[in-house]
C-alpha positions as CSV (number, residue, x, y, z in Angstrom):
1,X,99.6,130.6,104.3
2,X,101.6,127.8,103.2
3,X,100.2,124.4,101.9
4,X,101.2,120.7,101.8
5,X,100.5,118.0,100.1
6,X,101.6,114.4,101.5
7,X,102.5,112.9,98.2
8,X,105.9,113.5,99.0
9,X,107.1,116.0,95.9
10,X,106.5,119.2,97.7
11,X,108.9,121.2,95.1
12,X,107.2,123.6,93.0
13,X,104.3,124.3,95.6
14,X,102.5,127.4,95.4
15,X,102.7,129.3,98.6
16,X,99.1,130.8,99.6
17,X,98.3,134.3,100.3
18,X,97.7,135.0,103.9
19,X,93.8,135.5,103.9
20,X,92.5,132.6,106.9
21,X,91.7,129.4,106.4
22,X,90.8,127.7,102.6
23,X,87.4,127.7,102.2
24,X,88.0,123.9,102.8
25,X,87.2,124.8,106.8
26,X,84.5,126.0,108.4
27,X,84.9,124.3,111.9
28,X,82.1,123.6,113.7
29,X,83.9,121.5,116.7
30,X,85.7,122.9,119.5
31,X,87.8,121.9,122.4
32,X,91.0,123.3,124.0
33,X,94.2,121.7,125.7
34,X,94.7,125.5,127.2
35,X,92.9,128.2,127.3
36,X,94.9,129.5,124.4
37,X,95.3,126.5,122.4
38,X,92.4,124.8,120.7
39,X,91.9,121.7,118.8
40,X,88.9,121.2,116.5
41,X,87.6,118.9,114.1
42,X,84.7,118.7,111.7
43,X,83.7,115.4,109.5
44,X,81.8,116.4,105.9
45,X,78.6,114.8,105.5
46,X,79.0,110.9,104.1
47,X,82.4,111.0,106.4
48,X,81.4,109.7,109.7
49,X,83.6,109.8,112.5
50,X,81.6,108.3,115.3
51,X,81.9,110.4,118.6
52,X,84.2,107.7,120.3
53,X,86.4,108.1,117.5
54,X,86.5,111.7,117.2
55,X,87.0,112.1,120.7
56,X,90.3,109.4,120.9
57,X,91.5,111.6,118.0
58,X,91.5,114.7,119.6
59,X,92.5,113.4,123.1
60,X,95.3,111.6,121.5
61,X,96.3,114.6,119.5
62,X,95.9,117.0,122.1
63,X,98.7,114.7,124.6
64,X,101.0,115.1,121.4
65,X,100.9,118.7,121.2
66,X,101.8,118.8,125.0
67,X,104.5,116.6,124.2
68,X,105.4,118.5,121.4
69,X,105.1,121.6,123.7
70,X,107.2,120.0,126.4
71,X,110.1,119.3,124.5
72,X,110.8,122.8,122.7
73,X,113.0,123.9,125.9
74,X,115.1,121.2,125.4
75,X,115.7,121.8,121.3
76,X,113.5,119.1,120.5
77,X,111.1,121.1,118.9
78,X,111.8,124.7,117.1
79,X,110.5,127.5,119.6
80,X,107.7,128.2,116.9
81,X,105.4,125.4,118.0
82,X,105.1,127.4,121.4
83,X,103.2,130.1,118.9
84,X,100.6,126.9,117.9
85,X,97.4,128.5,119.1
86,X,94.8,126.1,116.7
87,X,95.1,122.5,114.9
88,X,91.7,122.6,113.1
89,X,90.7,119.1,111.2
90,X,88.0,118.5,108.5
91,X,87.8,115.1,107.6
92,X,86.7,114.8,104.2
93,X,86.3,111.9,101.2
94,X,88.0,110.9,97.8
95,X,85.9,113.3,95.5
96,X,86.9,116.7,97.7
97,X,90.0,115.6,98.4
98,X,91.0,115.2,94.8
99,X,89.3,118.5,94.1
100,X,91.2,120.2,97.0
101,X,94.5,118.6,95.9
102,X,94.0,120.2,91.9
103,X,92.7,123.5,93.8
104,X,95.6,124.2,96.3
105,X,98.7,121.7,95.0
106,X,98.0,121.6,91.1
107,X,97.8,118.1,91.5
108,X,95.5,115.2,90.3
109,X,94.3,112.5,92.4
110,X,93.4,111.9,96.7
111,X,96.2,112.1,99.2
112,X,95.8,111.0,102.8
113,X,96.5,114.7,104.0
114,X,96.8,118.2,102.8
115,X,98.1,120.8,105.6
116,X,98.1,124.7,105.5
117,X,99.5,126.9,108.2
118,X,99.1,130.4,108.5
119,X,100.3,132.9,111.2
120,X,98.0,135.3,113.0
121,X,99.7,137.9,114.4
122,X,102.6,135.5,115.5
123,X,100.3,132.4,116.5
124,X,100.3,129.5,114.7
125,X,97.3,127.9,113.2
126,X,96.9,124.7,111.3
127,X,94.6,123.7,108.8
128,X,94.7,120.1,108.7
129,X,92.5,118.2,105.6
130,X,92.0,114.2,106.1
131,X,90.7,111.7,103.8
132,X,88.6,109.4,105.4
133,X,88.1,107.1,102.2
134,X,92.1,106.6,102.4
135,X,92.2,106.3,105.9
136,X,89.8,103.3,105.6
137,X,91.9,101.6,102.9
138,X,95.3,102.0,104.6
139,X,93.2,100.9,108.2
140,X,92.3,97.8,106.8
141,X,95.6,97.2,105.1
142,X,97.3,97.4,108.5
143,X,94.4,95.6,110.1
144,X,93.8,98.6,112.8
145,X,91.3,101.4,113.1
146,X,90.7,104.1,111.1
147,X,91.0,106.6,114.0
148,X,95.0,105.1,114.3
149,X,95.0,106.2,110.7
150,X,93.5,109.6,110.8
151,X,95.9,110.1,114.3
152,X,98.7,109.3,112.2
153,X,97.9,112.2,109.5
154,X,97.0,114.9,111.9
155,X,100.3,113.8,113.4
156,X,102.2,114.4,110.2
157,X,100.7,117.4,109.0
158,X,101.3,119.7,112.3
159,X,105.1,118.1,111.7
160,X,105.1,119.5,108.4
161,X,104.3,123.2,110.1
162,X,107.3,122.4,112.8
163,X,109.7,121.9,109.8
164,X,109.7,118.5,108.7
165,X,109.7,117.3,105.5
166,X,109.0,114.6,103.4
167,X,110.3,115.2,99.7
168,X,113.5,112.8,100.2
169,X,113.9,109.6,101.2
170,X,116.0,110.4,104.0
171,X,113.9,112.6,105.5
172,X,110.6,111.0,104.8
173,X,112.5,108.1,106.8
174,X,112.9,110.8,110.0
175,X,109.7,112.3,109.7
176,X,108.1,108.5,110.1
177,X,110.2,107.7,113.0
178,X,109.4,111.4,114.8
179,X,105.6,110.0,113.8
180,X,106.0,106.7,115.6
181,X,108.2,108.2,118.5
182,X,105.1,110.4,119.5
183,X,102.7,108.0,118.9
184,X,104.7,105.6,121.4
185,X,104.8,108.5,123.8
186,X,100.5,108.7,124.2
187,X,100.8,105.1,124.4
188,X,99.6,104.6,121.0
189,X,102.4,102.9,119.6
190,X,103.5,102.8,115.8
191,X,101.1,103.7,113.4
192,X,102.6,103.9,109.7
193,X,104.7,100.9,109.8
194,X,102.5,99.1,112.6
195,X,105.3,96.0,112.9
196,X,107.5,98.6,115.0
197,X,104.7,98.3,117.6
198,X,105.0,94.5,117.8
């Protein structure tokens, strides 16, 4: 299991043993895009997601893995995200974020998103750990909804477990634009730098 932090320095990272899912998840939530592909997500308590919310999230999420999905024959993707059998979400606030970020990272302090991926014999699965209280803050910053927000890291964390990365400037700059390019492809337009869908 491999884990990622989204405050951009992801040298030095411990790598995880293989032993399921942190401790963080315990998903409760289940739906599928195909019979063997399922996408789940599960708010803490004090971290509501109302159900319109959480179901835009996973709908929207759910058309990006199929556009993810559609595009590995033509090299757009690596042939591993065919192998993605489960995105699981927990959404989560400030105080076990930051405690989640020490535990797994070694570093103080929330993050918008912390991904781990594992394999299970030869399927993908991916762990995906949202803050809700930063979510909120960056929502109203950009003056759109939260669930835009919480799209937008569920979006970059499975892109982490395709290969992207984020620890340059360069490629920050191409993982944002592979973000907004997907986003524009569900029709839901530019989420990180919002002006782009203007």
């Amino acid at each position: 299991m491999d884990v990622d932090s989204d405050d951009g320095d992801d040298e030095g990272q411990p790598a995880l043993a293989s032993n399921g899912a942190p401790p963080e998840f315990r998903v409760a939530v289940a739906s599928g895009l195909k019979p063997r592909f399922s996408v789940e997500l599960r708010c803490d308590p004090g971290q509501p997601v109302d159900g319109k919310n959480r179901d835009w999230i996973l709908d929207r999420l759910r058309e990006v893995l199929a556009v993810i999905e559609d595009e590995v024959p033509t090299g757009g993707f690596p042939k591993q995200a065919r192998d993605l059998e489960r995105v699981s979400i927990r959404v989560v606030g400030d105080v076990e974020m930051d405690a989640a970020h020490r535990r797994w990272c070694d570093v103080p302090g929330t993050t918008d998103v912390l991904t781990f991926e594992s394999r299970e014999d030869g399927d993908l699965e991916i762990d995906l750990l949202l803050c809700l209280d930063e979510a909120n803050r960056r929502a109203m910053e950009y003056g759109h909804g939260v669930e835009r927000e919480l799209l937008l890291y569920a979006v970059h964390g499975v892109l982490h477990c395709l290969g992207h990365d984020d620890c340059e400037e360069e490629d920050r700059a191409r993982m944002h634009r592979e973000e907004d390019r997907l986003l524009a492809a569900v029709g839901v337009g530019a989420v990180y730098r919002p002006e782009r869908s203007a």
